[in-house]
N, CA, C and O of each residue as an XYZ file, in Angstrom:
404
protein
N      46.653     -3.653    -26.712
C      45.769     -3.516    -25.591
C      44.536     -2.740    -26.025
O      44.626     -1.802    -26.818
N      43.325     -3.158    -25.472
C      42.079     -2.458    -25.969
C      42.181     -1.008    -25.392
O      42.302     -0.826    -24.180
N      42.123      0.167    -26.420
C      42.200      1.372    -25.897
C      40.611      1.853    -25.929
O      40.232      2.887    -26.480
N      40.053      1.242    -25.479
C      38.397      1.776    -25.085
C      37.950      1.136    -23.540
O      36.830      1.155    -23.030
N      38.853      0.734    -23.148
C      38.490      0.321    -21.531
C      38.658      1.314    -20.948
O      39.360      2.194    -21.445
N      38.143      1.446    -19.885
C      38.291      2.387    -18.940
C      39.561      2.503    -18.263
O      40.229      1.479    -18.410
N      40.205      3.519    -17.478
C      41.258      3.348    -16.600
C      40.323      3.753    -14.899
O      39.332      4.478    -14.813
N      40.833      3.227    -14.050
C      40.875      3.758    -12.819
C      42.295      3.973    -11.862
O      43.138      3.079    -11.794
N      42.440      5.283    -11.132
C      43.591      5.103    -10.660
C      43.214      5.563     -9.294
O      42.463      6.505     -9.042
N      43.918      4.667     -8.308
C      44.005      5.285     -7.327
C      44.663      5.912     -6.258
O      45.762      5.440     -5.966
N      44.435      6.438     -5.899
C      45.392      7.118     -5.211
C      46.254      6.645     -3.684
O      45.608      6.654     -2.636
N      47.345      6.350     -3.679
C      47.899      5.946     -2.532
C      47.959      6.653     -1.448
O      48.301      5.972     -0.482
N      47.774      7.687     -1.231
C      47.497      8.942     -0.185
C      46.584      8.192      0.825
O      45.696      7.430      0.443
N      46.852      8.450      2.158
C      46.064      7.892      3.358
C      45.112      8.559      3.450
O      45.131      9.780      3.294
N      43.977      7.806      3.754
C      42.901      8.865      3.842
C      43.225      9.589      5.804
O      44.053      9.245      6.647
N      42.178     10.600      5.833
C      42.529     11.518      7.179
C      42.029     10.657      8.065
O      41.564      9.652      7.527
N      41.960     10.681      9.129
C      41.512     10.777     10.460
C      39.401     10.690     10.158
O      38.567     11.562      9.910
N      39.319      9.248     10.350
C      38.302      8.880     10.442
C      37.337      8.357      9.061
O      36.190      7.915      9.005
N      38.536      8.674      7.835
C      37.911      8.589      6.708
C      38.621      7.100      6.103
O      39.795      6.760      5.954
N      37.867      6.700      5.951
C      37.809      5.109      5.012
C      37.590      4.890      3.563
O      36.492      5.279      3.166
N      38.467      4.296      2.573
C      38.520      4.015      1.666
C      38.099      2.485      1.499
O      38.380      1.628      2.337
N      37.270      2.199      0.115
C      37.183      0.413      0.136
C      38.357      0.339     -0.525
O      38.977      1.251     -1.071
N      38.728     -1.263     -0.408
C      40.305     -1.452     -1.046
C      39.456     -1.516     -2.728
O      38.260     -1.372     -2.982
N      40.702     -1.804     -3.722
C      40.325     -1.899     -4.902
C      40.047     -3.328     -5.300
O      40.711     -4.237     -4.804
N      38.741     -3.643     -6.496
C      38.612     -5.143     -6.490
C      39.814     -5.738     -7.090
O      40.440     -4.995     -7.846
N      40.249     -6.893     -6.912
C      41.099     -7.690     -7.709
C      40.404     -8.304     -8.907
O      39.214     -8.492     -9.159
N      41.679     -8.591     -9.652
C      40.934     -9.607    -11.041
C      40.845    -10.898    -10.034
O      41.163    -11.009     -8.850
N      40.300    -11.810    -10.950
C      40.300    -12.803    -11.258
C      41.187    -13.508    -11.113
O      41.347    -14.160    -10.081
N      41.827    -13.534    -11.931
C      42.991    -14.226    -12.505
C      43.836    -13.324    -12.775
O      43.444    -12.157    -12.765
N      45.287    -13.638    -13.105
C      46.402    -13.103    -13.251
C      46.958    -13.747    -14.786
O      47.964    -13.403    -15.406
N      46.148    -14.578    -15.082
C      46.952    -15.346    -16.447
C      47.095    -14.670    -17.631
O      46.059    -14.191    -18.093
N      47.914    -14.540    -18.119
C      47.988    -13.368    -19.134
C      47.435    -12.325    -19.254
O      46.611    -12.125    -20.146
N      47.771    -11.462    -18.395
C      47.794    -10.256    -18.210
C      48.962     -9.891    -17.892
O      49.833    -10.596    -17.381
N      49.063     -8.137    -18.349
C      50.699     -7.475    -17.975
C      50.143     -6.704    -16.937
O      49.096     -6.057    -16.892
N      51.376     -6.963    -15.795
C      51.202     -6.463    -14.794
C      52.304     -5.610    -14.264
O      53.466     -6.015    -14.302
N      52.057     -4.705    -13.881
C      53.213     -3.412    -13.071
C      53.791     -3.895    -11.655
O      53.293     -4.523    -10.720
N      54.880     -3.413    -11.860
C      55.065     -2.958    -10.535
C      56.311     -1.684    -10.025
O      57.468     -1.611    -10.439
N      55.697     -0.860     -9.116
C      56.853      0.214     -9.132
C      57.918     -0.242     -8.205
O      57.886     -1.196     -7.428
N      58.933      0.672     -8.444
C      59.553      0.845     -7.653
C      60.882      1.665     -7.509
O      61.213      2.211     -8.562
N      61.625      1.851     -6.561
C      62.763      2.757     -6.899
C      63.788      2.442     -6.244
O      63.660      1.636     -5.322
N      65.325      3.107     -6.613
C      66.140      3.022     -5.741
C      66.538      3.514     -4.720
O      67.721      3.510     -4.379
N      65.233      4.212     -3.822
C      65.681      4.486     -2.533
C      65.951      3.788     -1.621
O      66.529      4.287     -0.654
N      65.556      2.147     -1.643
C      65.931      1.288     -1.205
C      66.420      0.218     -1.651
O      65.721     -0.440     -2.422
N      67.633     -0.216     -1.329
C      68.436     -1.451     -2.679
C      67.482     -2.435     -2.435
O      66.551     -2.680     -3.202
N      67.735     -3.105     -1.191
C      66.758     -4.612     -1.102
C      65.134     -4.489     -2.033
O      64.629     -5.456     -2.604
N      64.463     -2.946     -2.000
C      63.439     -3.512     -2.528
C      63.187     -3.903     -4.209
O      62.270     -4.563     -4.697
N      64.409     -3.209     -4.922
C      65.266     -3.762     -6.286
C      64.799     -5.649     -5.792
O      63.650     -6.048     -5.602
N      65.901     -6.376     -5.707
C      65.738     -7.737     -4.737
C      64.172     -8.070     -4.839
O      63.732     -8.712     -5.793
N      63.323     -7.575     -3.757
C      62.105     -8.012     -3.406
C      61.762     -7.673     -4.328
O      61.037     -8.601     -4.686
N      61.724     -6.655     -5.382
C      60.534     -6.434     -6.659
C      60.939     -7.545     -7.851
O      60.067     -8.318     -8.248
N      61.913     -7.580     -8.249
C      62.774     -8.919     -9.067
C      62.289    -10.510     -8.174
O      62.368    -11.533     -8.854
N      62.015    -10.590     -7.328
C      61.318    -12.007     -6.683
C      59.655    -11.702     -7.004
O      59.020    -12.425     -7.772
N      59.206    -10.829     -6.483
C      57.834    -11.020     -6.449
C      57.694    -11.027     -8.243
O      56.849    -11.813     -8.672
N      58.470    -10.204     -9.286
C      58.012    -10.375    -10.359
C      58.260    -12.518    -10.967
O      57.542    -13.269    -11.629
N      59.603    -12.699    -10.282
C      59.804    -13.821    -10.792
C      58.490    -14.571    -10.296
O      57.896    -15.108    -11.232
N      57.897    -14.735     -9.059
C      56.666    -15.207     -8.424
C      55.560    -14.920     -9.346
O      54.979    -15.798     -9.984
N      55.389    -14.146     -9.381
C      54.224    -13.408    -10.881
C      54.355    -14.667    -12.296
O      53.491    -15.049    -13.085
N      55.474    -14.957    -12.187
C      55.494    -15.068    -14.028
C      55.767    -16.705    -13.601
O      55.883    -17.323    -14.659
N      55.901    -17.563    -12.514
C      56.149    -18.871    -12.439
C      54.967    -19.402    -11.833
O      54.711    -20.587    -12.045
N      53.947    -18.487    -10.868
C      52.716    -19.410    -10.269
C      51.372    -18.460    -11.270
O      50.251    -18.932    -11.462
N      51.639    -17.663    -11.572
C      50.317    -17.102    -11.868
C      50.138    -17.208    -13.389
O      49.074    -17.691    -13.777
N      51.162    -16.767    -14.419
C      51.099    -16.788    -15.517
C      51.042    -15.897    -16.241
O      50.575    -15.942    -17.379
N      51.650    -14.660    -15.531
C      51.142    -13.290    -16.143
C      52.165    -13.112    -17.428
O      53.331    -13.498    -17.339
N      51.636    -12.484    -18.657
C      52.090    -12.468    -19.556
C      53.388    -11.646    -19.589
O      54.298    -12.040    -20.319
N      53.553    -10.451    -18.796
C      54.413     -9.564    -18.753
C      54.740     -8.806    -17.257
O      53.637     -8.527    -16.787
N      55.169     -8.629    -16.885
C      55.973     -7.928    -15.845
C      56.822     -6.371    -16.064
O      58.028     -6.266    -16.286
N      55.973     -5.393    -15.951
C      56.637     -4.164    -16.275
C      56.928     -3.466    -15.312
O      55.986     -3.203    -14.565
N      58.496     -2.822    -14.896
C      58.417     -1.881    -13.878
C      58.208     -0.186    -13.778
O      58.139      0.416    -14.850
N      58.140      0.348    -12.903
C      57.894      1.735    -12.990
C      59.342      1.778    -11.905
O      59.816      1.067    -11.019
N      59.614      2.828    -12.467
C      60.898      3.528    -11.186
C      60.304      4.904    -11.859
O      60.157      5.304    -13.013
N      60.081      5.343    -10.753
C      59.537      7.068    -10.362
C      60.888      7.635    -10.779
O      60.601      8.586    -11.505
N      62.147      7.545    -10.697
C      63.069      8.219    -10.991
C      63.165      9.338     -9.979
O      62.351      9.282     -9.057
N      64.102     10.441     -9.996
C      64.336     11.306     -8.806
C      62.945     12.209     -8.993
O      63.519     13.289     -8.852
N      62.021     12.461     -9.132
C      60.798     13.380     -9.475
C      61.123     14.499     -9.048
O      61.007     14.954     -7.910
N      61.697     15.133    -10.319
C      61.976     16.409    -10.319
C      60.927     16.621    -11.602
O      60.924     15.801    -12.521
N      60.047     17.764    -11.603
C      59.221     18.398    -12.450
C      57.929     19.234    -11.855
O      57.904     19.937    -10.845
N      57.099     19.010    -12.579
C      55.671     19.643    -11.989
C      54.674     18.271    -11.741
O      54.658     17.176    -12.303
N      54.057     18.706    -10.913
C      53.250     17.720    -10.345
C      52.410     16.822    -11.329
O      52.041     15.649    -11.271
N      52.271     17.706    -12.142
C      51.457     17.259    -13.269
C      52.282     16.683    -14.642
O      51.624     16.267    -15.595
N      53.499     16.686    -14.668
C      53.952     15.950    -15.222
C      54.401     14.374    -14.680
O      54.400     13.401    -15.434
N      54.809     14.313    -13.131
C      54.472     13.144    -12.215
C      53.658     12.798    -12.443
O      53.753     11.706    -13.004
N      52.552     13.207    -12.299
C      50.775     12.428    -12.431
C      50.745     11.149    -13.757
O      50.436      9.960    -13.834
N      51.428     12.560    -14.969
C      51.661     11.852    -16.165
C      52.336     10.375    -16.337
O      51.904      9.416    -16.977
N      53.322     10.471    -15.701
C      54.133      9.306    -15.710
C      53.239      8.446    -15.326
O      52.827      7.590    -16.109
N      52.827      8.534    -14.140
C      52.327      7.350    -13.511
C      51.089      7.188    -14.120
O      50.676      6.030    -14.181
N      50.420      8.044    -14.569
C      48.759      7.490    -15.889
C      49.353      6.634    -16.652
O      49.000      5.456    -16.705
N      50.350      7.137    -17.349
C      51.149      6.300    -18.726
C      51.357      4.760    -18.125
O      50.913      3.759    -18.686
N      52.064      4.755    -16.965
C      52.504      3.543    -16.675
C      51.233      2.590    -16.346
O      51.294      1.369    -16.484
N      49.846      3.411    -15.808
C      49.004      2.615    -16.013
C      48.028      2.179    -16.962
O      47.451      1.110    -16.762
N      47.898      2.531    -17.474
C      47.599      2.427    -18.989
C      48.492      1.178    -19.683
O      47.871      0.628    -20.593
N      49.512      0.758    -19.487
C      50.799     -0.048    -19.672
C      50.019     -1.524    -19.202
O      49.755     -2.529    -19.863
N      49.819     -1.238    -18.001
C      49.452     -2.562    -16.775
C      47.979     -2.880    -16.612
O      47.109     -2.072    -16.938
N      47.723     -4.037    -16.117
C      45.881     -4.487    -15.918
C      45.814     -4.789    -15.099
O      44.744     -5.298    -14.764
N      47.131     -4.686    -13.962
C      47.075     -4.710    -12.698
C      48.518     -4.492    -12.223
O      49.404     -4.877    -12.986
N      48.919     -3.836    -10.882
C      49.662     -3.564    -10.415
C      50.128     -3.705     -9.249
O      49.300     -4.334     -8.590
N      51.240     -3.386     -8.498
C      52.152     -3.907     -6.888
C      52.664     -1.961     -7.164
O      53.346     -1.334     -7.975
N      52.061     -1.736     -6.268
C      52.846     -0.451     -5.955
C      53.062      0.210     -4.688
O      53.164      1.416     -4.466
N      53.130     -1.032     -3.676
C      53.631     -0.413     -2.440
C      53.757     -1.829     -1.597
O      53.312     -2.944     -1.867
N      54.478     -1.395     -0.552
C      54.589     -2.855      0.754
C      53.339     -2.557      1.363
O      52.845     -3.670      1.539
N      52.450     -1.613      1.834
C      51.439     -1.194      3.001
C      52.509     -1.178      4.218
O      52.112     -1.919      5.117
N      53.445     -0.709      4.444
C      54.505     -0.905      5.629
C      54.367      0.950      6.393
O      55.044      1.267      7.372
């Protein structure tokens, strides 16, 4: 992977009471590219739904790779959390990291 691109990350945190975020742009295309997606076992079914949407990923779009993140129980310092999740993006050129539910 080219290590001179930029990263952007953003943050899933709601913005407050009256404050608006733009969403993030999408690629293009999805065709070979590795793409993330998190998730964890606080909920079994979404195990299930993340294993479909990846199979969906890799049969209509063409993405080269499918990587997951599981946050694991996050026990540490905040800043070692942060870490994880930079690393994991750095990994991906695009990502699924939430329902919006």
């Amino acid at each position: 992977m080219d290590q001179n691109r930029r990263l952007r990350i953003l943050s899933p945190v709601a913005a407050g009471p009256g404050q608006q975020r733009p969403l993030a742009a999408r690629p293009a295309a999805l065709l070979g590219r590795r793409v993330g997606i998190r998730r964890d076992r606080t909920w079994g079914s979404f195990e299930v739904f993340t294993d479909e949407v990846a199979r969906l990923l890799r049969e209509r779009t063409g993405v080269s790779e499918v990587v997951f993140f599981d946050p694991g129980t996050r026990i540490g310092t905040p800043e070692h959390e942060s870490a994880r999740v930079v690393d994991f993006a750095r990994e991906v050129e695009a990502a699924v990291v939430g329902l919006g539910t």
